[in-house]
C-alpha positions as a printed NumPy array, in Angstrom:
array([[-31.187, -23.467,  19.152],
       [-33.557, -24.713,  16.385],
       [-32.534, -27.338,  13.989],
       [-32.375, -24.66 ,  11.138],
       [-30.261, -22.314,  12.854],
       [-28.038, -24.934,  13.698],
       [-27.42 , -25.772,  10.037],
       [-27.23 , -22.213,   8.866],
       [-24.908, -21.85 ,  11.448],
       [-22.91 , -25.007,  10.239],
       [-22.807, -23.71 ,   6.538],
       [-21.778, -20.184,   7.739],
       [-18.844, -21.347,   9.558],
       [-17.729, -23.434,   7.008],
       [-18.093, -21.07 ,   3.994],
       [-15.737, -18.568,   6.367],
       [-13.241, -21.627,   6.531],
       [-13.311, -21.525,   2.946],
       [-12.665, -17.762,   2.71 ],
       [-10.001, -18.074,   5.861],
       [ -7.821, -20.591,   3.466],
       [ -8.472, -18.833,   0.366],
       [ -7.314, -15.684,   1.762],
       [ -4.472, -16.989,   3.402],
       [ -3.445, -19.652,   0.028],
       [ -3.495, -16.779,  -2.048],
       [ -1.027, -14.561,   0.106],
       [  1.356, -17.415,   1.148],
       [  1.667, -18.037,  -2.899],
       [  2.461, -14.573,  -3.644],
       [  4.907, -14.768,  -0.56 ],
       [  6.425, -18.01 ,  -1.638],
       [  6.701, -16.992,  -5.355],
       [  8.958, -14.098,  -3.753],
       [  9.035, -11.84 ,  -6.074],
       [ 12.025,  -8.91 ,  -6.933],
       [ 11.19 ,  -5.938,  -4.078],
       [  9.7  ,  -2.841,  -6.211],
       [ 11.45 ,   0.706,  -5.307],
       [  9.362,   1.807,  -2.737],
       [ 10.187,  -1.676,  -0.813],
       [ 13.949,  -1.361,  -1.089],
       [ 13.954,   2.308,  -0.048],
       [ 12.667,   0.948,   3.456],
       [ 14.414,  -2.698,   3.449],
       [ 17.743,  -0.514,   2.996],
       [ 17.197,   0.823,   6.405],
       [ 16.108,  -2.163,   7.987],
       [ 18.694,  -4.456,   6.851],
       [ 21.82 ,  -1.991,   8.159],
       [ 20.711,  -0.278,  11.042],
       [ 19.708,  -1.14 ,  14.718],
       [ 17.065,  -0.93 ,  16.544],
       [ 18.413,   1.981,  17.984],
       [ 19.001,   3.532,  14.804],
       [ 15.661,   2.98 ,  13.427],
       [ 14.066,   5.094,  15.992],
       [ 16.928,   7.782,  16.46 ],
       [ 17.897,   8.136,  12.964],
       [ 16.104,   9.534,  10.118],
       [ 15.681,   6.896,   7.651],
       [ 17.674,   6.226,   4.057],
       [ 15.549,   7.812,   0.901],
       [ 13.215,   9.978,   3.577],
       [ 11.158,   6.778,   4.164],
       [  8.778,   6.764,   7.122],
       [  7.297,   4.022,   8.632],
       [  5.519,   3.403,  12.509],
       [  8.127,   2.094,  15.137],
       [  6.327,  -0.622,  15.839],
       [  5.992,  -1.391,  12.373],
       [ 10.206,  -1.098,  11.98 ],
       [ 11.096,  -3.276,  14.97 ],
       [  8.549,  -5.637,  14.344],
       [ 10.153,  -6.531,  10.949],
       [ 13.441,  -5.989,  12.442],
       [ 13.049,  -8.741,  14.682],
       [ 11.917, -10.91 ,  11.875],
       [ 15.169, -10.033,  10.141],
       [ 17.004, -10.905,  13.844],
       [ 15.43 , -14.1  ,  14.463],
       [ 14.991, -15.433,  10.246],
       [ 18.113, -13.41 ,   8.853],
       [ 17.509, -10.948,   5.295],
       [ 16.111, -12.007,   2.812],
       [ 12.796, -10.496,   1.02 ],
       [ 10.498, -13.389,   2.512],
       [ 11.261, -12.843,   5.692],
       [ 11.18 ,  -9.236,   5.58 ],
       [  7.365,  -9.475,   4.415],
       [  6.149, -11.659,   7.178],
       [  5.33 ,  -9.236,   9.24 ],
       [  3.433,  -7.812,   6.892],
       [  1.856, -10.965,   5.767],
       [  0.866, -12.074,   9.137],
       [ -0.875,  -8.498,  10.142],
       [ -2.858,  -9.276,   6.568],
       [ -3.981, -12.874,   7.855],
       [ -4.826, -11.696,  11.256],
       [ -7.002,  -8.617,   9.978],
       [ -9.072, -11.57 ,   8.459],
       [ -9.759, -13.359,  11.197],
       [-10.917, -10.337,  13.047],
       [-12.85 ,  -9.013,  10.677],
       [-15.262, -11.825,  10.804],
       [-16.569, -10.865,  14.686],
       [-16.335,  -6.699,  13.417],
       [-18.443,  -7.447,  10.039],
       [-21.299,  -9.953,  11.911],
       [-21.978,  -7.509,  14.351],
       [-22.573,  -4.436,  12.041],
       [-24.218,  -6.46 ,   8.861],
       [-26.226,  -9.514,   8.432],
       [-25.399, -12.961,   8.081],
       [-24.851, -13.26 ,   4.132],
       [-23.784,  -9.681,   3.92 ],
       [-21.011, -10.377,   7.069],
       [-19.703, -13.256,   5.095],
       [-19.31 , -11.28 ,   1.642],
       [-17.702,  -8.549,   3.602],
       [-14.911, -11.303,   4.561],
       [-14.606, -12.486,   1.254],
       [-13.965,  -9.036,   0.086],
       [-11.12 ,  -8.116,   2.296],
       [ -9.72 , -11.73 ,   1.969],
       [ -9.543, -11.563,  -1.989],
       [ -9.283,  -8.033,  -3.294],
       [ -5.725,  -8.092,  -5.222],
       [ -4.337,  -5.07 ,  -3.754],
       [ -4.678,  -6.392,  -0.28 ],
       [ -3.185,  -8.935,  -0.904],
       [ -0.198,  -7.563,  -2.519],
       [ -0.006,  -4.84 ,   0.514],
       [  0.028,  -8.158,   2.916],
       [  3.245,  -9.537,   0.984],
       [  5.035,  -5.945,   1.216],
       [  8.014,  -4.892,   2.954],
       [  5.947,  -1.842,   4.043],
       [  3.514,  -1.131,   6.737],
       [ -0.149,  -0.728,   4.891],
       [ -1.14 ,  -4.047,   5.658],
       [ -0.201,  -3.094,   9.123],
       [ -2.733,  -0.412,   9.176],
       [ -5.673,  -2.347,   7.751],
       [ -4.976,  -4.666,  10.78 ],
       [ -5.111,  -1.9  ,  13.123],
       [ -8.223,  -0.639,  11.665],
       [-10.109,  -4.111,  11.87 ],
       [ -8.473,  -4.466,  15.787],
       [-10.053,  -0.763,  16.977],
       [-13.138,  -1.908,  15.691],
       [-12.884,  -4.77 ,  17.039],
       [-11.703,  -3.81 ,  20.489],
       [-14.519,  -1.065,  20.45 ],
       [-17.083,  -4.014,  19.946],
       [-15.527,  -5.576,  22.954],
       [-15.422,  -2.439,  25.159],
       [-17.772,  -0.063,  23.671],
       [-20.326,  -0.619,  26.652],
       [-18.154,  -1.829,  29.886],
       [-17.364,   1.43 ,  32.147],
       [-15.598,  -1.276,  34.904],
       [-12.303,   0.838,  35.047],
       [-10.232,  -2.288,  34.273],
       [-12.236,  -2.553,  30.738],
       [-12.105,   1.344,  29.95 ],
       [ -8.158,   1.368,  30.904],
       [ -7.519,  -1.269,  28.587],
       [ -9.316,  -0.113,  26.202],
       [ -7.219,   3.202,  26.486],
       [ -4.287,   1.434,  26.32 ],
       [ -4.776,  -0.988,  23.559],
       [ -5.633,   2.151,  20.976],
       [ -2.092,   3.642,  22.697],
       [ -0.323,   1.009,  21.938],
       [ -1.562,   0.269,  18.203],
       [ -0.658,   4.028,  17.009],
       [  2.883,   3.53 ,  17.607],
       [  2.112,   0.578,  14.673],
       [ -0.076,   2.563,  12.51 ],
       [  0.068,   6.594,  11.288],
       [ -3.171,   6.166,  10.081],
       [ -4.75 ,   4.786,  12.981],
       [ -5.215,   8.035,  14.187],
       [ -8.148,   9.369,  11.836],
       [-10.189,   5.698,  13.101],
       [ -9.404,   6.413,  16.963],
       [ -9.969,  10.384,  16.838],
       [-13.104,   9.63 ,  14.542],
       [-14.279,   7.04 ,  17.326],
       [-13.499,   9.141,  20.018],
       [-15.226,  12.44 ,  18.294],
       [-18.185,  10.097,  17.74 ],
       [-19.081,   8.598,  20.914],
       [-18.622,  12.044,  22.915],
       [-20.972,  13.73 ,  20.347],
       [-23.327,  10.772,  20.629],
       [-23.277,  11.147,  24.643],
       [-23.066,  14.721,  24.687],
       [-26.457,  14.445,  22.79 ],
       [-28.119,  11.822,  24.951],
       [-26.998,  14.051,  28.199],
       [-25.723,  10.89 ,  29.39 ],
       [-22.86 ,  12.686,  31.609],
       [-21.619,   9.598,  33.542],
       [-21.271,   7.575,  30.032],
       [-19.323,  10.646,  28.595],
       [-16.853,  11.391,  31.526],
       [-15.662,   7.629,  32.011],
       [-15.401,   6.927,  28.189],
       [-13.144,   9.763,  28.553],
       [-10.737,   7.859,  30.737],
       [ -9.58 ,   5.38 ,  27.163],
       [ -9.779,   8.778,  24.521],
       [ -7.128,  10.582,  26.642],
       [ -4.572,   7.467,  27.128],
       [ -5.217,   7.465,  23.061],
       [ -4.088,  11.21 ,  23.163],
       [ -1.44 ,  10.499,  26.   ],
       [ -0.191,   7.498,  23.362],
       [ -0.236,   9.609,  20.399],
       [  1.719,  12.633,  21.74 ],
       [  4.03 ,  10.069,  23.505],
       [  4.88 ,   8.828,  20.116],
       [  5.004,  11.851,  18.201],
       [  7.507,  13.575,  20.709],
       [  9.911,  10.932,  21.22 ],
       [  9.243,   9.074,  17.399],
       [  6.835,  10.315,  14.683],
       [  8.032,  14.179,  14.818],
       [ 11.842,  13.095,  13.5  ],
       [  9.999,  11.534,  10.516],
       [  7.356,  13.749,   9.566],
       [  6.196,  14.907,   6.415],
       [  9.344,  16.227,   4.114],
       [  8.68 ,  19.447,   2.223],
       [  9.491,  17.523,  -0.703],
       [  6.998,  14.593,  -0.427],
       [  4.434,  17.441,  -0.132],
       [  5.414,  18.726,  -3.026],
       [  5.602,  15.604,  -4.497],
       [  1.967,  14.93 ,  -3.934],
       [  0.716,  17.835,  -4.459],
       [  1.77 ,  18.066,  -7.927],
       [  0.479,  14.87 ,  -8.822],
       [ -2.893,  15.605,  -7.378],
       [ -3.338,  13.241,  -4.347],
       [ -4.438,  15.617,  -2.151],
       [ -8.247,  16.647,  -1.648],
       [ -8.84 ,  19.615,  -3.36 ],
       [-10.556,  22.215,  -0.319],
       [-12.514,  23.763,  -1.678],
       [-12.438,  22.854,  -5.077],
       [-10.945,  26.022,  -6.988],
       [-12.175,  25.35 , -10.314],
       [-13.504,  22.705, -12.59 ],
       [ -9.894,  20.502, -13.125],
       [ -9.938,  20.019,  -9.295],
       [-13.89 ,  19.223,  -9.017],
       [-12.878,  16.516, -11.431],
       [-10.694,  15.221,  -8.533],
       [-13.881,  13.878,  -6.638],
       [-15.273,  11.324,  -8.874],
       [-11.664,  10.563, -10.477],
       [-10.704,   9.718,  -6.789],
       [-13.841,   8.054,  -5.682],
       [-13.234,   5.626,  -8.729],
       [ -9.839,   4.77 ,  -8.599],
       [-10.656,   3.717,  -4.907],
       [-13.186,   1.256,  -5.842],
       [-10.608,  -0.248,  -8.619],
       [ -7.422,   0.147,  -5.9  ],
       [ -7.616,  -0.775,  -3.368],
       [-10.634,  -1.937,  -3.341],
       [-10.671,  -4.422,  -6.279],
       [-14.168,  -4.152,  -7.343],
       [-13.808,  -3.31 , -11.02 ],
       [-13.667,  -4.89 , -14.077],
       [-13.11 ,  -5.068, -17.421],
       [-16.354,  -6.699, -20.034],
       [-15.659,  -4.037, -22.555],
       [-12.608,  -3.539, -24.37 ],
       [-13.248,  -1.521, -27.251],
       [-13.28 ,   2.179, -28.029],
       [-17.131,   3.202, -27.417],
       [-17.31 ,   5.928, -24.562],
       [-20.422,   5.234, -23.553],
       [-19.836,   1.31 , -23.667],
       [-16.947,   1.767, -21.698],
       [-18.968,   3.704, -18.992],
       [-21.89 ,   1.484, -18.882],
       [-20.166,  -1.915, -18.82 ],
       [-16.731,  -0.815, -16.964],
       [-18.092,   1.219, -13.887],
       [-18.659,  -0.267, -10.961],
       [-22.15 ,   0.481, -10.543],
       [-23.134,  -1.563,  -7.854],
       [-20.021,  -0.851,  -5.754],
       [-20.558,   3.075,  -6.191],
       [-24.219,   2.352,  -5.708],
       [-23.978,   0.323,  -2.354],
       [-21.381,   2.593,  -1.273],
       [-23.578,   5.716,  -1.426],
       [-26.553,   3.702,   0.096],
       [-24.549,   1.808,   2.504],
       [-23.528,   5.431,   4.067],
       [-26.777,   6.635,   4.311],
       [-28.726,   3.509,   5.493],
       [-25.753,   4.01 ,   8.929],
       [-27.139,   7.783,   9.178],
       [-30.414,   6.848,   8.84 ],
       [-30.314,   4.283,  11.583],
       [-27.788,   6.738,  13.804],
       [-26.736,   3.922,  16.146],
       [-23.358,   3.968,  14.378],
       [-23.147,   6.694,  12.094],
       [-21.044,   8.493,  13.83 ],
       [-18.121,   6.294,  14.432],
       [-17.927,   4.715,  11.345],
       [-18.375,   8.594,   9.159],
       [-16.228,  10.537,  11.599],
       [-12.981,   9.22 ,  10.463],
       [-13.453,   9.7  ,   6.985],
       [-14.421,  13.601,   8.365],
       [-10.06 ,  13.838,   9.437],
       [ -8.924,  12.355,   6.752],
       [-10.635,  14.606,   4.523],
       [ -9.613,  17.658,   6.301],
       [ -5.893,  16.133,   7.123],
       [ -5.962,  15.545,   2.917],
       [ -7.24 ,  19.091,   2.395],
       [ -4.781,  20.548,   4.364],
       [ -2.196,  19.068,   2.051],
       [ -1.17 ,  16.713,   5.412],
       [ -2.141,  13.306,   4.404],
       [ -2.211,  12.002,   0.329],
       [ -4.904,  10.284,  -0.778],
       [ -4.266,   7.612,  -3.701],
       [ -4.096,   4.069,  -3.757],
       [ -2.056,   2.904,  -0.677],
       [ -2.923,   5.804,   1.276],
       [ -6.649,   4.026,   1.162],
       [ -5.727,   0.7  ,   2.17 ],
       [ -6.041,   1.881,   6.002],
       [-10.084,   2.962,   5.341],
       [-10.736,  -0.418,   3.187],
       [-13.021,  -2.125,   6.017],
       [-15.141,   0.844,   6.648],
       [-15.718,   0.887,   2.918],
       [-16.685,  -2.808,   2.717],
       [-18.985,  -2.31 ,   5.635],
       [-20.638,   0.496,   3.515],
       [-20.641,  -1.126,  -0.075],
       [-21.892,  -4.157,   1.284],
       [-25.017,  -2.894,   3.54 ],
       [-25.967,  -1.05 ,   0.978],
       [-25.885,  -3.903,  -1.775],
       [-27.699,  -6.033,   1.442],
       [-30.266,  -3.42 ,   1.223],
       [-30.636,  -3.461,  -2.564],
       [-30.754,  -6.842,  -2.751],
       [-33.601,  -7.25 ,  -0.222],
       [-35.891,  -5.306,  -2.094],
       [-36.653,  -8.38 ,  -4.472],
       [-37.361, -10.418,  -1.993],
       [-35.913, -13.678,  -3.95 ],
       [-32.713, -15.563,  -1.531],
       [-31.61 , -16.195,  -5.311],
       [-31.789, -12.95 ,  -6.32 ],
       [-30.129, -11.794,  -2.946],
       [-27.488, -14.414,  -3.181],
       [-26.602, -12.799,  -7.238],
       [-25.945,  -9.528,  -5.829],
       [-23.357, -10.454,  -3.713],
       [-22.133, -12.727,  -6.609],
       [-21.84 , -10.042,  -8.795],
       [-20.295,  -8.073,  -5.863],
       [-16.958, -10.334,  -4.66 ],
       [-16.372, -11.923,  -8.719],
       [-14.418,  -9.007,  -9.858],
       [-11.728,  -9.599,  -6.804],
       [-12.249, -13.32 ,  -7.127],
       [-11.277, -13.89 , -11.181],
       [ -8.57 , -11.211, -10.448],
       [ -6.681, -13.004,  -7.701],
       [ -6.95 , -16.475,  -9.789],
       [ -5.484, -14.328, -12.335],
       [ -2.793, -12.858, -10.414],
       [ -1.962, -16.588,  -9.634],
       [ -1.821, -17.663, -13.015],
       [  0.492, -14.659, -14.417],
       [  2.356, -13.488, -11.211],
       [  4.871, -11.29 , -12.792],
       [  1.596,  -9.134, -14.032],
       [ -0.208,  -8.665, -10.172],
       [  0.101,  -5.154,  -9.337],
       [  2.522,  -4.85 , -13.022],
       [  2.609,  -0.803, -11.952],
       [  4.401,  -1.685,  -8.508],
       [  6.96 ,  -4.376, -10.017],
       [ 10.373,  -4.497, -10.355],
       [ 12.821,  -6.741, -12.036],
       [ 15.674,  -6.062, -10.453],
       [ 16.437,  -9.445,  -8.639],
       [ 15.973, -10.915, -11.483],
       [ 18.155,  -8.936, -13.917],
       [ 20.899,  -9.134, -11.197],
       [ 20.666, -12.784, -11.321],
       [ 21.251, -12.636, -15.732],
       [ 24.458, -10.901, -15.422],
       [ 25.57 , -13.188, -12.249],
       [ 24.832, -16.615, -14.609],
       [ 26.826, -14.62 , -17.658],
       [ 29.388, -12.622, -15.846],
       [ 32.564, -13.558, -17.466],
       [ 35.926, -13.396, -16.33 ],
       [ 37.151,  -9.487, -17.612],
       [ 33.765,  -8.361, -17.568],
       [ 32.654,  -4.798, -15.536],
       [ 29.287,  -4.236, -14.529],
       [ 28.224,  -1.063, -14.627],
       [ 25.264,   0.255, -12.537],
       [ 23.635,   3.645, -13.488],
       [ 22.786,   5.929, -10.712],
       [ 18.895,   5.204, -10.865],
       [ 19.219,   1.89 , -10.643],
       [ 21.968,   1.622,  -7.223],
       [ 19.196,   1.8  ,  -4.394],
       [ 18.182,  -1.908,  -5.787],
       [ 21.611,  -3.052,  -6.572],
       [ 22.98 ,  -2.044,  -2.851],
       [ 20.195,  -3.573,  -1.157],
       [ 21.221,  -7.054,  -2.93 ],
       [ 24.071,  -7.258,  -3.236],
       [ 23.944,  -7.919,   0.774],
       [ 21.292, -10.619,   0.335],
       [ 22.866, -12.533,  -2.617],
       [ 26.276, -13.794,  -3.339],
       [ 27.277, -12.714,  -6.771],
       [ 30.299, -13.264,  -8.636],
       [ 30.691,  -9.62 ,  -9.071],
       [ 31.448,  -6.101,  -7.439],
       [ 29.46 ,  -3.643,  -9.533],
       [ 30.657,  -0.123, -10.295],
       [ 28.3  ,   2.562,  -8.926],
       [ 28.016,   4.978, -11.077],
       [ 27.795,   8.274,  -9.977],
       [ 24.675,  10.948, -10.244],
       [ 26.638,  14.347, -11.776],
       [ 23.219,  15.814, -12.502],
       [ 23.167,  18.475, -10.143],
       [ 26.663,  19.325, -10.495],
       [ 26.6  ,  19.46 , -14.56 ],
       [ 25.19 ,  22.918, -16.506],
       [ 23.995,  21.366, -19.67 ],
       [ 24.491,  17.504, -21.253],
       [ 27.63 ,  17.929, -23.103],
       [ 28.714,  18.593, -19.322],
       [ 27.552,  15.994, -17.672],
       [ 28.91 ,  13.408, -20.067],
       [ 32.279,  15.356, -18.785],
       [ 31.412,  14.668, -15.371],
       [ 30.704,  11.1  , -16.37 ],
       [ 34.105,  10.476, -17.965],
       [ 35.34 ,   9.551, -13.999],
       [ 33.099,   6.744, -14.613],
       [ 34.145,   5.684, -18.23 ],
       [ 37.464,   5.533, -17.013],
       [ 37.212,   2.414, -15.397],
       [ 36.037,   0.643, -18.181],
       [ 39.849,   0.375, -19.497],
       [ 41.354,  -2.757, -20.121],
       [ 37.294,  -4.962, -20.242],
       [ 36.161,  -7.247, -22.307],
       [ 32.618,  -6.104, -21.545],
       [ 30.432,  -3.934, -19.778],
       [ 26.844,  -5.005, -18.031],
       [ 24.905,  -1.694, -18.048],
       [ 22.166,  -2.204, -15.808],
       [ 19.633,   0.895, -15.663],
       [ 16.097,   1.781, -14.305],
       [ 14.131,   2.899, -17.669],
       [ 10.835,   3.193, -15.693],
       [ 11.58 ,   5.425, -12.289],
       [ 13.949,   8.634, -13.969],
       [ 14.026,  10.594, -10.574],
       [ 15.675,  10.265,  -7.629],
       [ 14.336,  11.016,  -4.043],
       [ 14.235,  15.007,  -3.003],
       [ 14.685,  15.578,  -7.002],
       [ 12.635,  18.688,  -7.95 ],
       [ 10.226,  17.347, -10.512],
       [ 11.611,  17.341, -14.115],
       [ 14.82 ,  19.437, -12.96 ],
       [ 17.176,  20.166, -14.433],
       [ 15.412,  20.954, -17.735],
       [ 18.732,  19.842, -20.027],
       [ 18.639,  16.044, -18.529],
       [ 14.432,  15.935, -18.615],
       [ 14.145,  16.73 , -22.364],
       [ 10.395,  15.732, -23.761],
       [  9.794,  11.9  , -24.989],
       [ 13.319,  11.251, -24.48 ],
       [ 14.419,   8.785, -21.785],
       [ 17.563,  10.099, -20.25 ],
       [ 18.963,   6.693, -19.805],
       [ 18.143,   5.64 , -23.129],
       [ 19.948,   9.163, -24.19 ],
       [ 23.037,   8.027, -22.301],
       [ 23.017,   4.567, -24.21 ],
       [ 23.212,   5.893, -27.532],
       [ 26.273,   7.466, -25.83 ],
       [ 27.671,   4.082, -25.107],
       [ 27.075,   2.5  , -28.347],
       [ 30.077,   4.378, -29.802],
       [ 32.429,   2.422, -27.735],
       [ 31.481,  -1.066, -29.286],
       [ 28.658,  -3.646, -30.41 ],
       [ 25.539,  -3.384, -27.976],
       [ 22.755,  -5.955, -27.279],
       [ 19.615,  -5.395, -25.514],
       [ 19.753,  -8.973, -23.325],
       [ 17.228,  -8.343, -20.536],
       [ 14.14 ,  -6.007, -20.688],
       [ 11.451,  -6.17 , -18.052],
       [  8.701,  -3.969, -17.106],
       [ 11.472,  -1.027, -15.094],
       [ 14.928,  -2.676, -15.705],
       [ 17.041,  -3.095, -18.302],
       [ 20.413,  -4.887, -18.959],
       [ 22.552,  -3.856, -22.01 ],
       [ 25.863,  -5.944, -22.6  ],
       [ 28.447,  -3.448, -24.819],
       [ 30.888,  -5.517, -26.146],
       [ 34.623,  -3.05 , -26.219],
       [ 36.493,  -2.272, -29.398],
       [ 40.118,  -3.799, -29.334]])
């Protein structure tokens, strides 16, 4: 090795050091600043925290949460070995993020170039919404991992037909779909891609032993599904859920409100969970706003990125195919696509975005020029995960909660005589913390009478069981969920007389409460609110 490639080599390896720690500072901060869990994360902690690890595979979940079994014991044995609290309970999590880092760096040198390879790296390291699914109690970081380790593994064993290699091969993609759902669209995409590609070559011996991992992936995945995945599949309601709020692909598009869905989509994925957009215009110009706020070079490499793979054809296929079945699982109303749902695809997409900026970039011919592109490519995540660090309580503000915090007012102001009161869309928090922290109180949980009640008037009736106990306080802690209205397997804005328009129920039940003394408003946050109501004698 020359003396030049020796020091390129030098300065690569250290500039991935510096990405390694950066990635790994950043999600060890957000760990360690341990922030409330948001609703989605105490719908699956609930489970995790009461049952087994018997129960977690042969009962259906609290709140009709799914998540892989590998996934649930995994975190389960964190719980076992640590004990329950919310750090613990994301280590898992944070440790699959970490290690899909690492791994990346071999998958994104041996499909891009040097510079390229290392801006890749720096793009799954630092985009915000990574890093907030690595410090999640739920399994999307999980998935990313598994999608960096089958491309991985299939740089490792793409070319050794030794039966040892191709059997573990087989069995390595068996084992990582019982930690990943999604993993299936990468390994059925891979699969579909290779046999097409030998089929085409006539390259019979190649196709029949590369045969031998595909159907231990199948074996795996219908393993899984019969004895796991089937108890826990798609609820009628989710569907219904997501359909009405538009994440799944419209197929065929039925009219122009659905076409819309394309380029609405395809830009909401570079922004989450991508992290590649930002905000240099603020003001109320249109066409400002669309020439200084899109992400033109993202959307740009991204387009050119996909086509520079087909042109070259050596791995077209494996890295388009998957996209192909999630696409048609979306389309068949099977598999939601928005935000979260993305994070699984995220390294394909960086391996797209950034040959294609490589590409651009090369053009000009200039290292300096070259070097700017990928500048202007990786400083959007960049500022945003020094900001994120600077104002925690704002990273990711739309999946935030409060609630450990709110909890923790009333606990440092609880008085002796007090009640505390907790509505009904605000207990799934409440019960999941009141097991992790010691409080000086026992909460009353109120009780949901909507679907029992015919009209308000009603179901303040109803709620008089709840009232009752207020008898004989000082005060009463209301603690309610202003943000999330619904509860899970609700039908969507049902019934009509609690969902009225631009009224917040909860806030509607407050006014209620004010007739039965002097309220004050003593914690707001972004979802959860605290109201002290101070009795008449």
């Amino acid at each position: 090795m020359c003396k030049n490639q020796s020091s390129d080599l030098k300065n690569q390896n250290i500039w991935y050091s510096i990405i390694i720690g950066c990635g790994i500072f950043v999600r060890l901060f957000h760990l360690l600043y341990n922030r409330s869990l948001w609703l989605d994360e105490v719908y699956l902690a609930t489970s995790l925290i009461k049952m087994n690890y018997i129960e977690l595979v042969t009962h259906p979940l609290d709140y009709q949460q799914k998540a892989p079994i590998g996934f649930l014991w995994s975190v389960k044995t964190c719980i076992h070995l640590l004990g329950t609290n919310e750090m613990v309970m994301r280590l898992f999590p944070m440790l699959c993020g970490i290690a899909a880092i690492f791994l990346f760096i071999p998958v994104a040198k041996y499909f891009l170039r040097p510079l390229a390879a290392l801006t890749a790296v720096a793009l799954l390291a630092l985009a915000p919404p990574l890093v907030f699914h690595s410090v999640e109690i739920k399994q999307y970081s999980t998935e990313l991992f598994a999608t960096v380790l089958i491309l991985y593994i299939y740089i490792r064993y793409q070319h050794r037909l030794a039966w040892g290699a191709l059997l573990t091969w087989g069995i390595l993609g068996a084992v990582i779909l019982w930690f990943s759902y999604s993993s299936i669209f990468i390994l059925a995409g891979m699969a579909t891609g290779i046999s097409c590609k030998n089929l085409y070559r006539r390259d019979w011996r190649l196709f029949f032993r590369q045969l031998v991992p595909f159907l231990l992936w199948v074996a795996g995945f219908a393993l899984n599904y019969l004895l796991f995945t089937h108890k826990h599949a798609e609820s009628k309601w989710a569907a219904e859920w997501f359909d009405f709020y538009h994440y799944f692909m419209p197929l065929p598009p039925a009219n122009m409100e659905e076409l819309r869905w394309y380029p609405a989509a395809l830009y909401h994925l570079i922004e989450y969970p991508l992290g590649l957009t930002w905000k240099l215009y603020t003001g109320n110009s249109v066409l400002l706003k669309a020439l200084l706020n899109t992400p033109w070079l993202p959307l740009i490499g991204l387009f050119y990125g996909i086509w520079l793979y087909i042109k070259e054809k050596r791995y077209a296929l494996i890295l388009l195919f998957p996209f192909l079945f999630m696409f048609l699982a979306s389309g068949l109303k099977l598999y939601p696509l928005n935000e979260r749902f993305w994070v699984f695809i995220c390294p394909l997409l960086i391996l797209f975005i950034v040959k294609g900026t490589d590409q651009i970039a090369s053009f000009f011919k200039s290292d300096k020029i070259n070097l700017l592109f990928f500048i202007l490519l990786i400083i959007a995540p960049v500022y945003n995960s020094v900001q994120a660090m600077i104002h925690p309580d704002e990273f990711i503000i739309h999946k935030r909660s409060f609630q450990k915090q709110a909890l923790a007012y009333i606990n440092s102001h609880f008085q002796p005589g007090d009640l505390v009161y907790v509505y009904w869309n605000d207990l799934p928090g409440y019960r999941f913390y009141k097991h992790t922290y010691p409080y000086n109180f026992t909460a009353l949980e109120g009780g949901d009478y909507r679907k029992v009640s015919t009209s308000y008037p009603d179901y303040l009736n109803h709620l008089q069981k709840d009232f009752k106990s207020f008898e004989g306080k000082k005060r009463i802690w209301v603690i309610y969920n202003h943000l999330i209205l619904t509860d899970i397997g609700d039908e969507i804005d049902q019934p009509a007389w609690y969902y009225l328009k631009n009224i917040n129920p909860a806030d509607r039940l407050m006014n209620h409460l004010s007739k039965l003394g002097k309220q004050q408003n003593v914690y707001t946050s972004f979802d959860v609110k605290v109201v002290l109501i101070t009795l008449k004698p």
